[in-house]
N, C-alpha and C positions, 0 to 999 in steps of 0.2 A: 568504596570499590576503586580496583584498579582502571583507569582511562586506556582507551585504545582508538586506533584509527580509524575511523568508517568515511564511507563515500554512496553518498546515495545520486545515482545518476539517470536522467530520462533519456530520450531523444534529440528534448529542444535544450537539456540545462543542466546543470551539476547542483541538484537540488541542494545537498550538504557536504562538507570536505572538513574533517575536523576529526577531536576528542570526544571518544561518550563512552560510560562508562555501562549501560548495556542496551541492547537492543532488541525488542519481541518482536517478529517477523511472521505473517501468517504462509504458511507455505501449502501448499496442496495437500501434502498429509496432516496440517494441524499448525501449530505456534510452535514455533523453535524461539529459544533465548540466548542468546550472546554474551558471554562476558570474558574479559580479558583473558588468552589461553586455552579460548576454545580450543580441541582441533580442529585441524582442518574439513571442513565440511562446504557441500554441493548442495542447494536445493532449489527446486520451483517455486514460485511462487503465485499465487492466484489473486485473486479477489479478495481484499482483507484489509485488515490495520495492520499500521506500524509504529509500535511506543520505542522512543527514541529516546534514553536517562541523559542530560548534561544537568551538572550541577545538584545530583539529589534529585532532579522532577523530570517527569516524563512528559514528552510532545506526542502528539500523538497526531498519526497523518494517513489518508486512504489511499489505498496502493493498488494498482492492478499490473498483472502480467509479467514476468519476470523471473530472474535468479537472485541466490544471494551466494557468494560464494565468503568463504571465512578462509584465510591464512593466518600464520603465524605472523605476518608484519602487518596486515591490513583484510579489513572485511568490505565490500565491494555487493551492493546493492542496486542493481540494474533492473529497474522497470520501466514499464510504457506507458505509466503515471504515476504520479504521485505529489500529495497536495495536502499542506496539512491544514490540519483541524479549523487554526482560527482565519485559512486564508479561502475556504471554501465558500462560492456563493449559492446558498443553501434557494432562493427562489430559481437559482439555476436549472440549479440538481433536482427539486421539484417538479418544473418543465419537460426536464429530461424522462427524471420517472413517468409521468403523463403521455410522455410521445409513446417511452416506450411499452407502456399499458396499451395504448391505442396502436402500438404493429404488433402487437400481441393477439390481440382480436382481431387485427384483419391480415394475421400470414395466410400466405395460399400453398406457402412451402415448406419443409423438415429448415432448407436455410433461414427464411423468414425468419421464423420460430426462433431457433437459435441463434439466431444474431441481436433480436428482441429481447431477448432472455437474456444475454449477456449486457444488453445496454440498461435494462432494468437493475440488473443486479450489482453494477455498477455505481446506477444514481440511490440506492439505497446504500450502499458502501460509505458514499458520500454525504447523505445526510445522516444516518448514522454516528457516524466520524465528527460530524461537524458539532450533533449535541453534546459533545464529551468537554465543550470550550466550558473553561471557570468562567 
């Protein structure tokens, strides 16, 4: 496959800047896949993985929040996390799951609720994500 330029960036860091020859991206309506000469495309992103190809193998990393946006010169992956697979620490994300089980059972509000919900479905993202390591 043909190599193209991707940039996966957070908040705090410029997670990747480099060559790959494709990208699967979970987006709001489903997995989109990238390879060289896409066109140009816009999309959200949610709560999901991201298999990243360099060299023939795929990385694979958990994502939340964001766009991807694809150009003709470069594709440009802007999230509000992202962490990959072998750098995840899974009694972490465990903890996390636990907290956020337990504001799950004690919201008193529609926000509660949905803020619980999203921090859950986050820490399963992430371990998830994390059994996929060889």
């Amino acid at each position: 496959m043909t190599p193209f330029k991707l940039q996966i960036i957070t908040p705090e860091k410029t997670v990747f800047d480099g060559e790959v020859e494709q990208v699967i991206v979970r987006t709001t309506v489903g997995d989109v896949g990238i390879l060289k000469g896409h066109e140009p495309y816009c999309a959200a992103i949610g709560v999901g993985q991201m298999r990243v190809m360099t060299n023939g193998e795929f990385r694979r990393a958990a994502t939340s929040g964001g766009i991807i946006k694809v150009s003709r010169e470069l594709t440009t992956i802007l999230v509000q996390t992202c962490e990959w697979a072998d750098e995840i620490d899974v009694e972490r994300a465990n903890n996390a799951k636990a907290a956020a089980e337990e504001r799950i059972k004690a919201a008193q509000s529609d926000k509660d609720l949905l803020l619980a919900d999203a921090k859950l479905k986050r820490a399963l993202n992430r371990i998830d994500t994390a059994s996929f390591i060889k």
